[in-house]
C-alpha positions as CSV (number, residue, x, y, z in Angstrom):
1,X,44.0,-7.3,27.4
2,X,43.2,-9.8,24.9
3,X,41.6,-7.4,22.8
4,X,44.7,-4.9,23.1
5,X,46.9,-7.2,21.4
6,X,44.8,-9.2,19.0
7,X,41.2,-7.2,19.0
8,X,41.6,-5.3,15.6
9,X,42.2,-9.1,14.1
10,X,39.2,-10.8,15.9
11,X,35.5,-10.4,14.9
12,X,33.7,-8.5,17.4
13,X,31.3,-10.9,17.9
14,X,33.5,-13.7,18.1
15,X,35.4,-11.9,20.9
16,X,32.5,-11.4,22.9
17,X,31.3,-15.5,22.3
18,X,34.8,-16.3,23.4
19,X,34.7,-14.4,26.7
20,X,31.3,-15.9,27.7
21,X,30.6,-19.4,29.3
22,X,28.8,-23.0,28.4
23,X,26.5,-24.0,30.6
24,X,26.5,-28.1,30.0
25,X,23.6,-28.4,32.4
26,X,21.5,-26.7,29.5
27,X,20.0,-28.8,26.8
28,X,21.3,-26.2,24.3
29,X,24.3,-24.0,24.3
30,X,26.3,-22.1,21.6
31,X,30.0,-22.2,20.5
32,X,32.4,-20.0,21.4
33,X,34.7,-20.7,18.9
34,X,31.8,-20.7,15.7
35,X,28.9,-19.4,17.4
36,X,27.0,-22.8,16.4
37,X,24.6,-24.1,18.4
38,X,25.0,-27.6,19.5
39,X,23.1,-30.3,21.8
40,X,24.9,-30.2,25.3
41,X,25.5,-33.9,25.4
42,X,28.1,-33.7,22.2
43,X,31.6,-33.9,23.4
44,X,32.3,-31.7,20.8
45,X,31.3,-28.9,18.1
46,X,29.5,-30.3,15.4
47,X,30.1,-27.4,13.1
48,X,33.9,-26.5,14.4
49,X,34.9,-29.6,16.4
50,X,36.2,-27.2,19.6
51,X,36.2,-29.8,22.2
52,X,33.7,-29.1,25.2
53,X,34.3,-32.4,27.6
């Protein structure tokens, strides 16, 4: 539905990183919002500041 209404505006990739999931118990994991990777333990993205905790 998301993609109905806003799709054509949203970079393809960044849709499909914005529909997946974080898993915190990894020691990596990679932004939704930027697609940055970032340390686990960071309460937030380093490169985009989306907050995780």
């Amino acid at each position: 539905m998301l993609y109905e209404h806003w799709g054509r505006e949203i970079d393809p990739s960044a849709l499909a990183r914005a529909s997946g999931e974080i898993n915190l118990d990894a020691d990596e994991a990679t932004c939704p919002a930027c697609g940055e990777a970032f340390k686990t333990s960071a309460a937030k993205c380093p490169s985009c500041g989306l907050r995780f905790q």
